[in-house]
C-alpha positions as a LaTeX table, in Angstrom:
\begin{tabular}{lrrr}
\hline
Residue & $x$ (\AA) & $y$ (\AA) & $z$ (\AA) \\
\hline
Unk1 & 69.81 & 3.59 & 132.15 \\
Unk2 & 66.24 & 4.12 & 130.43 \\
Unk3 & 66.53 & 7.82 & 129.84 \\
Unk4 & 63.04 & 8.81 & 128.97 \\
Unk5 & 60.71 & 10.78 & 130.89 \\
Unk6 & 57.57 & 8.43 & 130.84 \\
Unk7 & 56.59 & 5.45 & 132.70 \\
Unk8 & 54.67 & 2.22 & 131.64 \\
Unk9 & 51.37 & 3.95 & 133.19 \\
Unk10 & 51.83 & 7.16 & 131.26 \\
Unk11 & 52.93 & 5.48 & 127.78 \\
Unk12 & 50.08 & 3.09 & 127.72 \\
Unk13 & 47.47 & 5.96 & 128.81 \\
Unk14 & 48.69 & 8.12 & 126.40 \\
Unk15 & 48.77 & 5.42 & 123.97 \\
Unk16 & 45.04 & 5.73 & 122.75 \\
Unk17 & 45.34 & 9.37 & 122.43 \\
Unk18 & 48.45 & 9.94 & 120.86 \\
Unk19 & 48.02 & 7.20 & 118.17 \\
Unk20 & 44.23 & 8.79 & 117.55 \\
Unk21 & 46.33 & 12.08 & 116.08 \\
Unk22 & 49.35 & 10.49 & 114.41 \\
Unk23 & 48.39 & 11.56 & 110.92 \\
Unk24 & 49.21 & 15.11 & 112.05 \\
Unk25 & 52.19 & 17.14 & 110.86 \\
Unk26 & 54.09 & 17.75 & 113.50 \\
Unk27 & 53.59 & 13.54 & 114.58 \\
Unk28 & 54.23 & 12.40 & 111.26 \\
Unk29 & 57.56 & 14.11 & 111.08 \\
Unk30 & 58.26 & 12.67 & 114.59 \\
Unk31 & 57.58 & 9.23 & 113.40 \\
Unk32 & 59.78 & 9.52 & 110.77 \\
Unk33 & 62.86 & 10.94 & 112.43 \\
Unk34 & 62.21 & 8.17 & 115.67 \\
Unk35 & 62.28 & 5.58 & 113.14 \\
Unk36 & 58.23 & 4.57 & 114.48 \\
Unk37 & 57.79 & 2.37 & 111.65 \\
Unk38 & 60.80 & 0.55 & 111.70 \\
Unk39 & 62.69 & 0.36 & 114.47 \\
Unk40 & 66.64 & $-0.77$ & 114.73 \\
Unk41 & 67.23 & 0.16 & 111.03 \\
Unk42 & 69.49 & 2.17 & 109.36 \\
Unk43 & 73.26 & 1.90 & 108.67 \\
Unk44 & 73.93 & 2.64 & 112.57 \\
Unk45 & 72.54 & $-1.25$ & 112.60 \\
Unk46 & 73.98 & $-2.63$ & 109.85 \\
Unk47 & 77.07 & $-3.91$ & 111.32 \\
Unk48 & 74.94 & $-6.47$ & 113.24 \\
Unk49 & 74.89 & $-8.27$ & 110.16 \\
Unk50 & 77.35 & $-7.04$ & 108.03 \\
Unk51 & 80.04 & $-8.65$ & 109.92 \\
Unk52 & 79.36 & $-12.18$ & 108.60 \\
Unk53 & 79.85 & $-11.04$ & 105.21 \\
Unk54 & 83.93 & $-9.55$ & 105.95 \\
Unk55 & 86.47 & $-11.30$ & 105.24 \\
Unk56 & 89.72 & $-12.45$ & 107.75 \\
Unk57 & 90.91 & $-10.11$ & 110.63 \\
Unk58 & 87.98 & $-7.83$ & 109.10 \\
Unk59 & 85.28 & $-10.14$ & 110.08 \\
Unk60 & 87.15 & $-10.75$ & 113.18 \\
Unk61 & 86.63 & $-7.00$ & 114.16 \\
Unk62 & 83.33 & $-7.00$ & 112.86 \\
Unk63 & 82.30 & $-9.10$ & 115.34 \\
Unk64 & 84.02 & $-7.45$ & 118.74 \\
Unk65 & 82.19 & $-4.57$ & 117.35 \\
Unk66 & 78.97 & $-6.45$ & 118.69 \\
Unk67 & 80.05 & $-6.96$ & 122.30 \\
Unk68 & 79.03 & $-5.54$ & 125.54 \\
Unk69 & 80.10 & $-1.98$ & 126.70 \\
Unk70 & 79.03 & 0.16 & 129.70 \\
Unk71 & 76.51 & 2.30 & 128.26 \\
Unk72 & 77.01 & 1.30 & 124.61 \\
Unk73 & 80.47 & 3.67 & 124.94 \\
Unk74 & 82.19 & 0.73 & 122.38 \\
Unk75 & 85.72 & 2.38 & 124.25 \\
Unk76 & 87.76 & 0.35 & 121.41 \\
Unk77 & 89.75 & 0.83 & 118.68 \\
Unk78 & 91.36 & $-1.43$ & 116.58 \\
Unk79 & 95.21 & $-2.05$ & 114.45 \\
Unk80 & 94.60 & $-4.56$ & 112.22 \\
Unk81 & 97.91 & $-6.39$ & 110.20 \\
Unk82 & 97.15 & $-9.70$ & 107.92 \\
Unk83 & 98.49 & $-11.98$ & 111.54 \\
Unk84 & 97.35 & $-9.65$ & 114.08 \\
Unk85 & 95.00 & $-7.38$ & 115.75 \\
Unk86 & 95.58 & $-4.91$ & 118.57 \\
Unk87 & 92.53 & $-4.49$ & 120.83 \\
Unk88 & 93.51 & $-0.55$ & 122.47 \\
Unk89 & 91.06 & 1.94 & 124.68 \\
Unk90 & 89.90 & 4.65 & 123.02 \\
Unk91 & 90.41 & 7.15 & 126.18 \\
Unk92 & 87.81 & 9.41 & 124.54 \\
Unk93 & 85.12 & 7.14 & 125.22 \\
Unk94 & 84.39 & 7.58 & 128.72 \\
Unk95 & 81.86 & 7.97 & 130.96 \\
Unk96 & 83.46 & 10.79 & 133.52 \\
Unk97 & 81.87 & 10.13 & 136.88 \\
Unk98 & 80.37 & 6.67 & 136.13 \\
Unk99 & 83.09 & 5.04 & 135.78 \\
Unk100 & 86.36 & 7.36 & 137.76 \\
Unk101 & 88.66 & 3.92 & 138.18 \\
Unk102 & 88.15 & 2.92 & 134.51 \\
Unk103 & 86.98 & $-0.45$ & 135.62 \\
Unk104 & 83.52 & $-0.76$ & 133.32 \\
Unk105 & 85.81 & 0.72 & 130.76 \\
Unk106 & 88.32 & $-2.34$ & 130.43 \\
Unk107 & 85.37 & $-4.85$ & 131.14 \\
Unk108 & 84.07 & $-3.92$ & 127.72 \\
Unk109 & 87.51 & $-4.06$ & 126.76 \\
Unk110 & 87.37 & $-7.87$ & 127.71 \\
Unk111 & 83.64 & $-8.32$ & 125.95 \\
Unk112 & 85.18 & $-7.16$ & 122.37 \\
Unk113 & 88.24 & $-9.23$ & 123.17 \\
Unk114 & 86.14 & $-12.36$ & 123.72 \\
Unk115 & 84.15 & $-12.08$ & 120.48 \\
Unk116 & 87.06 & $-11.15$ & 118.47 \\
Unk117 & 88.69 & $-14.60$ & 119.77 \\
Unk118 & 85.88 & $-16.62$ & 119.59 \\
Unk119 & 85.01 & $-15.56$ & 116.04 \\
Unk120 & 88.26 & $-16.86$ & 115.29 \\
Unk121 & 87.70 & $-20.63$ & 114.48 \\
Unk122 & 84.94 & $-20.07$ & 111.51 \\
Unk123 & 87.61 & $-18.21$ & 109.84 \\
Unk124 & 90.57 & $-20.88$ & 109.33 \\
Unk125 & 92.17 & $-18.65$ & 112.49 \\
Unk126 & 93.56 & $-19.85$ & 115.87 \\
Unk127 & 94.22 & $-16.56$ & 118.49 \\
Unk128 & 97.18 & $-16.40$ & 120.85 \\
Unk129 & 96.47 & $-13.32$ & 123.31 \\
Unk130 & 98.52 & $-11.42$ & 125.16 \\
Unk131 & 96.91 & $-9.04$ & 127.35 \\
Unk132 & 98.48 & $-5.49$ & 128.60 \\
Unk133 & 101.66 & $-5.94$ & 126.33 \\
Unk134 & 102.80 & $-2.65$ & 126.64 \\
Unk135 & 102.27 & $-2.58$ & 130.85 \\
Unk136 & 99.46 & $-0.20$ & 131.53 \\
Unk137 & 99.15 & 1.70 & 128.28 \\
Unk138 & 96.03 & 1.99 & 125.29 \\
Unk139 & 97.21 & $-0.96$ & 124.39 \\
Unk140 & 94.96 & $-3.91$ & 126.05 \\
Unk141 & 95.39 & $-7.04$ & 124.11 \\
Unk142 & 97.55 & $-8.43$ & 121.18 \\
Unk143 & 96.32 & $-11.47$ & 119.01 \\
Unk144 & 98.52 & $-13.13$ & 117.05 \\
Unk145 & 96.37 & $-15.18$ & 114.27 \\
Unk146 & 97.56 & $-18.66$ & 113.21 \\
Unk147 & 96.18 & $-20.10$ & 110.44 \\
Unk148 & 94.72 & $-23.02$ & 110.86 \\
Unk149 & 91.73 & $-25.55$ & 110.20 \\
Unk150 & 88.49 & $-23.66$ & 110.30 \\
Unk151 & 86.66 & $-25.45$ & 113.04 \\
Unk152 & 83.39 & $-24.62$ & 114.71 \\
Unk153 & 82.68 & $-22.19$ & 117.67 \\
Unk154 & 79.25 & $-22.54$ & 118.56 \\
Unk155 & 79.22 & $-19.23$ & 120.72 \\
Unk156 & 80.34 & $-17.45$ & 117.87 \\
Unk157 & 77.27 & $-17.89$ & 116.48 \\
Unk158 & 75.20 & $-16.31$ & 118.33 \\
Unk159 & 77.40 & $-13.54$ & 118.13 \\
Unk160 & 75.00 & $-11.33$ & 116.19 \\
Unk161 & 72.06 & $-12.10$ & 118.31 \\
Unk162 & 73.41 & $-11.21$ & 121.99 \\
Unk163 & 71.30 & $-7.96$ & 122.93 \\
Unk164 & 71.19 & $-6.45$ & 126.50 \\
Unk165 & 67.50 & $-6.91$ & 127.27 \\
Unk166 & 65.89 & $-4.49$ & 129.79 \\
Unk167 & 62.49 & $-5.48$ & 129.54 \\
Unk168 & 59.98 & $-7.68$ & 132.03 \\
Unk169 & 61.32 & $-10.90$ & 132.18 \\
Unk170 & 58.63 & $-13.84$ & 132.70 \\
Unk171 & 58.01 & $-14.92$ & 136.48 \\
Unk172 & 59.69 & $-18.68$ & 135.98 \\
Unk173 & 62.79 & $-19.17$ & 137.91 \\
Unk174 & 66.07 & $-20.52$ & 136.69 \\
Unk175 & 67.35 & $-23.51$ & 137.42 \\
Unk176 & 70.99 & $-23.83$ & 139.44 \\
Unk177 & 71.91 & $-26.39$ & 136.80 \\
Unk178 & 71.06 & $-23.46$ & 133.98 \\
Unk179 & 72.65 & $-20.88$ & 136.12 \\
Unk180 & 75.95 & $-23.26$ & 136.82 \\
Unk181 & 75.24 & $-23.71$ & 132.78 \\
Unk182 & 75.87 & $-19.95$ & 131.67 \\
Unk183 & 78.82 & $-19.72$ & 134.50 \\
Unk184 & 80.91 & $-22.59$ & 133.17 \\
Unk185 & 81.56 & $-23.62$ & 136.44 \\
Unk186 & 83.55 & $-20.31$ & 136.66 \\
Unk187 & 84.09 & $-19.72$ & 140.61 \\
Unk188 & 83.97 & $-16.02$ & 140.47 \\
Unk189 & 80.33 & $-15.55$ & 139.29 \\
Unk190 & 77.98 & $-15.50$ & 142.41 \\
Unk191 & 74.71 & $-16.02$ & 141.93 \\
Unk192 & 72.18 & $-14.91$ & 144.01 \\
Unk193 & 68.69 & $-16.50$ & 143.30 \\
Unk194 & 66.42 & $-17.88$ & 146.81 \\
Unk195 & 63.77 & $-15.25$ & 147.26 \\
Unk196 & 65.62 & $-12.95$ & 150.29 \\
Unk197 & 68.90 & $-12.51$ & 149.02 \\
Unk198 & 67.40 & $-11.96$ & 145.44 \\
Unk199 & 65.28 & $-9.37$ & 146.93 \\
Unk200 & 67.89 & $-7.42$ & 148.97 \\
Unk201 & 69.89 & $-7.27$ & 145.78 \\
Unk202 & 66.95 & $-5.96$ & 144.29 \\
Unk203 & 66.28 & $-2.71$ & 147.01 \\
Unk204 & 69.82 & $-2.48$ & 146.88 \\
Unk205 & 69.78 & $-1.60$ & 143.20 \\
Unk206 & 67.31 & 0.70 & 143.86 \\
Unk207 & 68.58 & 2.61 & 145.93 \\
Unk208 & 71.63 & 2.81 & 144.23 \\
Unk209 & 70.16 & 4.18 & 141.41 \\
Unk210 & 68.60 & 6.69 & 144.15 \\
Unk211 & 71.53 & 7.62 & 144.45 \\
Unk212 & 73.20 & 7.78 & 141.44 \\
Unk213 & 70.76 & 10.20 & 139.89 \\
Unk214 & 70.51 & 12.68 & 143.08 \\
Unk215 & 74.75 & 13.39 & 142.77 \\
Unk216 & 74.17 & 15.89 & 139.68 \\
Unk217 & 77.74 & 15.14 & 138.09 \\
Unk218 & 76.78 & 11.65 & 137.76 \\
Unk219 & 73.22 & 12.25 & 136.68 \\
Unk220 & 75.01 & 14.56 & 133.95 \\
Unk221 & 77.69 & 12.10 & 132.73 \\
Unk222 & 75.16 & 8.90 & 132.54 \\
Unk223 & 72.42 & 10.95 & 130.55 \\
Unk224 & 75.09 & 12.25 & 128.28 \\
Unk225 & 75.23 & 8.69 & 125.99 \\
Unk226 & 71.48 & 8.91 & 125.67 \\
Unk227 & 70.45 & 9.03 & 121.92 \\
Unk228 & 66.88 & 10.70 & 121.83 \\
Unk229 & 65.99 & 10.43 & 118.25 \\
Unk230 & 67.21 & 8.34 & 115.18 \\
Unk231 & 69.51 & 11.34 & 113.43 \\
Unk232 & 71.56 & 11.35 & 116.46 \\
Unk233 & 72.02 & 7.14 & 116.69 \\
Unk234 & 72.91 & 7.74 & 113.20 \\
Unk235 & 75.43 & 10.55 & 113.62 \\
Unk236 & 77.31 & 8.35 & 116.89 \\
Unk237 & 76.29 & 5.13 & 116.71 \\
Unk238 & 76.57 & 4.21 & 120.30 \\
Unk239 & 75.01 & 4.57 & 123.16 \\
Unk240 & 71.59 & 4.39 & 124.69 \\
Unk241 & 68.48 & 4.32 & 123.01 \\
Unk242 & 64.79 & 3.86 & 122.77 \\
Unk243 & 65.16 & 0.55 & 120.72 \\
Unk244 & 67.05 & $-0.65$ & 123.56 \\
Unk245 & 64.94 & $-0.20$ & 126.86 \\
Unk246 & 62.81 & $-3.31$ & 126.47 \\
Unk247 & 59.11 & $-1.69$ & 125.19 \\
Unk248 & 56.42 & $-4.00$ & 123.72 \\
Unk249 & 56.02 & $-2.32$ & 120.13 \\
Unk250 & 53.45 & 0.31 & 121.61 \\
Unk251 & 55.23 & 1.52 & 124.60 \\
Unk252 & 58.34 & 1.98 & 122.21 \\
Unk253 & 55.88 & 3.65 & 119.40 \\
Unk254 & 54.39 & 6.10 & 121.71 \\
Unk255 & 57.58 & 6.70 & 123.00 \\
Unk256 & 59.21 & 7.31 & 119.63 \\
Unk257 & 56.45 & 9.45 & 118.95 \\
Unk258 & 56.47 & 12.21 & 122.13 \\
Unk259 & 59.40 & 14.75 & 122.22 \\
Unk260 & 62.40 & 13.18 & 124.00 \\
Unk261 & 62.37 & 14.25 & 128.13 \\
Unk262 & 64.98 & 16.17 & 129.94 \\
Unk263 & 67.34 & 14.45 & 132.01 \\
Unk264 & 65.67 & 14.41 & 135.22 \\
Unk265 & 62.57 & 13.12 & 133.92 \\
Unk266 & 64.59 & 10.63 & 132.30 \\
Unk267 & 66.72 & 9.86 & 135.46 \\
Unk268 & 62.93 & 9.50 & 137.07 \\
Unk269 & 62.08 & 6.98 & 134.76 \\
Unk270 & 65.03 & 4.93 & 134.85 \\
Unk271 & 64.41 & 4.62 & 139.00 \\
Unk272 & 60.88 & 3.87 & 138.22 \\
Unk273 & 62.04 & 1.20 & 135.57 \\
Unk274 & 64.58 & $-0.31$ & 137.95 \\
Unk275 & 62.25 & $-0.69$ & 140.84 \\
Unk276 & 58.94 & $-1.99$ & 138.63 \\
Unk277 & 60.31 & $-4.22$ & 136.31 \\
Unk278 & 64.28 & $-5.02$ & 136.22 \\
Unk279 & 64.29 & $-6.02$ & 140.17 \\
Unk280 & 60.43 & $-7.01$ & 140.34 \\
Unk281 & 61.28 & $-9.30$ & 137.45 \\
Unk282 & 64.27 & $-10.95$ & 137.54 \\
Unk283 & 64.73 & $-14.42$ & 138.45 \\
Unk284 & 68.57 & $-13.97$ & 139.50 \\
Unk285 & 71.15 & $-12.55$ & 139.76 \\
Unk286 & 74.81 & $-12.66$ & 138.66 \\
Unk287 & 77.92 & $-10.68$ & 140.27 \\
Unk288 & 81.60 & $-11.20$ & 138.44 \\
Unk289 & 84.11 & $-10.86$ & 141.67 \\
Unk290 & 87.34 & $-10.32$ & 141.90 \\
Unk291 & 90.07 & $-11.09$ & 144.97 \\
Unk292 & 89.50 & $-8.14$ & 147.39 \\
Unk293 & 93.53 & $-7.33$ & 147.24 \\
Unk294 & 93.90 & $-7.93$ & 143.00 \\
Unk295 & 91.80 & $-5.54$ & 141.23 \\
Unk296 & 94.26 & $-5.15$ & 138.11 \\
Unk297 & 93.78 & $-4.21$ & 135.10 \\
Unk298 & 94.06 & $-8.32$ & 133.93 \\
Unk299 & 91.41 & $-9.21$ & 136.25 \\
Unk300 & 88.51 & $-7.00$ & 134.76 \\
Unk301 & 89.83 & $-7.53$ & 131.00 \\
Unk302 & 89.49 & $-11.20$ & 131.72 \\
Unk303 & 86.01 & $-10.78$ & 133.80 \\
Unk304 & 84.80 & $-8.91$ & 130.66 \\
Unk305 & 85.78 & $-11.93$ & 128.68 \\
Unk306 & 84.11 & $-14.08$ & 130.82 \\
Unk307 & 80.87 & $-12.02$ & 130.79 \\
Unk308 & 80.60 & $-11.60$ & 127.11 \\
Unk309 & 80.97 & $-16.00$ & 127.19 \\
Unk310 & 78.12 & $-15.74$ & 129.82 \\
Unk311 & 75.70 & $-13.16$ & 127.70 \\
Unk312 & 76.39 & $-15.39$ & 124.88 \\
Unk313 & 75.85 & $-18.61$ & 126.83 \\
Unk314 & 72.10 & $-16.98$ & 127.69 \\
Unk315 & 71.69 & $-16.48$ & 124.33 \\
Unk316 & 71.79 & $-19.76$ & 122.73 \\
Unk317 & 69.47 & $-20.88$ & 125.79 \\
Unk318 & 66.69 & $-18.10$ & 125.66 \\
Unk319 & 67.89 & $-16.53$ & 129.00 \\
Unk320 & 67.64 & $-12.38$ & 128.93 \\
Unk321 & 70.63 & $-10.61$ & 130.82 \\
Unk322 & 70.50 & $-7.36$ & 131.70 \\
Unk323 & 73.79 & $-5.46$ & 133.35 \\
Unk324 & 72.99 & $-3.38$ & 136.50 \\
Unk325 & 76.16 & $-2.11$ & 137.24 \\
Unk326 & 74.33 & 1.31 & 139.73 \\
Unk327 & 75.77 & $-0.26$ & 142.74 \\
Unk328 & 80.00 & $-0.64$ & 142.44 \\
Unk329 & 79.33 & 3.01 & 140.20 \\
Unk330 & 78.56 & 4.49 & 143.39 \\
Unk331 & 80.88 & 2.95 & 145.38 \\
Unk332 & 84.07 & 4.04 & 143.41 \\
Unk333 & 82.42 & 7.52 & 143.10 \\
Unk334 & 82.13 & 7.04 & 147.06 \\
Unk335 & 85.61 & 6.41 & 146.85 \\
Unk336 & 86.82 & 9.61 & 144.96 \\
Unk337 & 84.22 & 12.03 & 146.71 \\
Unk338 & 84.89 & 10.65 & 150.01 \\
Unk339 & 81.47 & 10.03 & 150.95 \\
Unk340 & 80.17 & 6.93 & 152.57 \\
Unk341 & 76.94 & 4.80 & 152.70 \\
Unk342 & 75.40 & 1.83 & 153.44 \\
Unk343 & 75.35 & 0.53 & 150.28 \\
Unk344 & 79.53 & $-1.26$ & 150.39 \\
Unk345 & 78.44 & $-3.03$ & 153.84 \\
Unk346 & 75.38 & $-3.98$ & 152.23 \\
Unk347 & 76.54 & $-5.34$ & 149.28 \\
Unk348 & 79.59 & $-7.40$ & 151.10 \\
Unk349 & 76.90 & $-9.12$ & 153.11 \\
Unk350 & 75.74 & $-10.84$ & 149.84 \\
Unk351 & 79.22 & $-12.15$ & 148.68 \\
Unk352 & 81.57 & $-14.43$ & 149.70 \\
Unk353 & 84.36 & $-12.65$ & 152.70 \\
Unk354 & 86.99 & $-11.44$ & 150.39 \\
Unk355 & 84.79 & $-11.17$ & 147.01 \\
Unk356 & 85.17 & $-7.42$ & 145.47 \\
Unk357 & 82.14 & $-6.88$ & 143.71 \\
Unk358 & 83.26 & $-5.55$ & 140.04 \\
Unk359 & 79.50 & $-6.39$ & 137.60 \\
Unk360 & 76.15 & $-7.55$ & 138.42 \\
Unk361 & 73.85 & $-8.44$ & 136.01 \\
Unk362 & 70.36 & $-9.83$ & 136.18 \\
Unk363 & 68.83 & $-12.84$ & 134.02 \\
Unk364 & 65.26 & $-14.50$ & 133.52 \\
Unk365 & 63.39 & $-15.86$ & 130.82 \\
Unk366 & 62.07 & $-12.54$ & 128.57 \\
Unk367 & 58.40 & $-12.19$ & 127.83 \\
Unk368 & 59.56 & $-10.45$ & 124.19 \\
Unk369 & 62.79 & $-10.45$ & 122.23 \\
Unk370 & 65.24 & $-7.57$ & 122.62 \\
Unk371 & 66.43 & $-5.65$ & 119.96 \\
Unk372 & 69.89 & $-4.33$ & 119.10 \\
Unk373 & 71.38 & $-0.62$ & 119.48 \\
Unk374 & 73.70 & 1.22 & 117.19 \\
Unk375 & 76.96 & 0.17 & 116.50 \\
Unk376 & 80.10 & 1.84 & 115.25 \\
Unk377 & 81.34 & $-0.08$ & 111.53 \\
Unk378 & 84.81 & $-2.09$ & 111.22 \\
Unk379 & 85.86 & 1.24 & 109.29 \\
Unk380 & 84.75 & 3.45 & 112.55 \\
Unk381 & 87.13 & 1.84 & 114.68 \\
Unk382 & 90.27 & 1.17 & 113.17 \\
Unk383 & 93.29 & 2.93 & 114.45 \\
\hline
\end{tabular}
């Protein structure tokens, strides 16, 4: 979500005029607290490359630090021994409404699994995991470390530059071979490119978000990992922020620079922003199923494992991913309220018979670099 009360329109028409009076007080003082000047610093960033420089399992955390989450949550915590690591939810970290099954939850689970393995290799270190080793418990993963030749990963570096990037993306399309590139041949990725399919996924997303932000609990619960100014990325270094919505350097500026909007202004926005530029601009778009009868708790851990491999994938190639995950967060709240829509019968049509949507994500070539969010340090999330 882009929680902020303006549009494109209204932050570059109220770009002249605001930047005409930033040498007043109360401006000044707002450019320092948003961090105007220079944006994505501060210790709340520091672990993006900090990680590099710690040593053994440290280093190891340090990076699964980095990975994915649903709404920058980081739902992890960490046990750390000289020959292991324990990857365990941190049932605190939730998202209430959003996310009733816990399903996003252990996806990000499997994103900070996948970087802690893949950082591996650099570091002399070979992983043997074993996920859910307690049954159904905190406990997600185990990784025994082996020491071993260091050897080279070449997704682990681009660990540190993987950022969720919610800008326009450039009107070039992707080819399949690219697509089939960042997949790995993986048979549960869809992708949906050709021009009408692409586009019903796109209204679709829409009016999911519609919907998501007219059911008030949900509304509440999404806007509630919004981070409106810099003291408050610094005091919780997670979730969504300004830095992170994709802005050229004035939108972001200006935006830095007004007082931050209430949540339905911000839930406004976000429809706005979903309708004008994420669906008007992507190229395609991916969807991680799972076997309509095995949604277990393996299946998303590993589908998070597999996504974080395909954001990195994009990475190294210049491809921008964004995850748009409106539509299956209104379906399971569907499922625990009862209510029903269109939006399930809509979706199947897209997928293969038997396919159970569980994340969709869009990709493109970007028209500017993203930029990274806050992040919780190695110390932050040890056990």
């Amino acid at each position: 979500m882009a929680p902020t009360g303006l549009s494109r329109r209204q932050v570059l028409g109220a770009a002249g005029a605001t930047l005409a009076v930033a040498a007043t007080g109360v401006l000044s003082y707002r450019a320092y607290d948003g961090a105007v000047l220079d944006p994505g610093s501060g210790p709340a960033y520091a672990p993006w490359t900090a990680w590099r420089e710690l040593p053994g399992p440290a280093g190891l955390v340090g990076a699964a630090v980095l990975a994915a989450s649903p709404h920058n949550t980081q739902p992890w915590r960490f046990a750390v021994a000289a020959d292991a690591i324990d990857v365990l939810a941190d049932p605190a970290r939730g998202t209430g409404s959003i996310d009733p099954f816990g399903r996003e939850r252990d996806v990000g689970l499997g994103c900070a699994l996948e970087n802690l393995v893949l950082a591996c290799a650099p570091q002399g270190l070979r992983p043997v995991v074993t996920l859910l080793p307690d049954g159904d418990g905190d406990r997600v993963a185990h990784v025994g470390l082996v020491p071993t030749a260091p050897g080279a990963e070449p997704l682990a570096g681009v660990i540190d530059r993987r950022h969720t990037h919610r800008g326009p993306y450039r009107p070039v399309p992707l080819e399949p071979s690219t697509l089939a590139s960042l997949s790995g041949g993986e048979p549960s990725v869809v992708w949906i490119a050709e021009q009408g399919p692409r586009e019903a996924l796109g209204r679709l997303l829409v009016d999911a978000a519609e919907a998501l932000v007219a059911d008030e609990q949900q509304s509440i619960d999404n806007f509630a990992w919004f981070r409106a100014t810099h003291d408050e990325e610094e005091r919780h270094r997670d979730g969504l922020v300004l830095d992170g919505q994709g802005f050229g350097a004035l939108e972001l500026g200006v935006a830095k620079l007004l007082p931050p909007a209430s949540r339905v202004d911000g839930d406004r926005f976000w429809v706005d922003r979903t309708r004008d530029v994420h669906t008007a601009t992507a190229a395609a778009y991916g969807v991680i199923t799972v076997p309509e009868d095995d949604d277990s708790r393996a299946r998303r851990l590993e589908a998070g494992r597999l996504l974080q491999r395909i954001h990195l994938r994009a990475t190294s190639l210049g491809v921008a991913l964004q995850h748009m995950n409106q539509i299956t967060e209104r379906l399971d709240r569907e499922a625990t309220t009862g209510t029903v829509s269109d939006l399930g019968p809509r979706f199947a049509a897209l997928l293969p018979t038997g396919a159970r949507p569980l994340l969709t994500f869009r990709v493109g070539l970007p028209e500017r670099p993203a930029r990274p969010t806050p992040r919780r340090s190695f110390g932050d999330v040890l056990r």
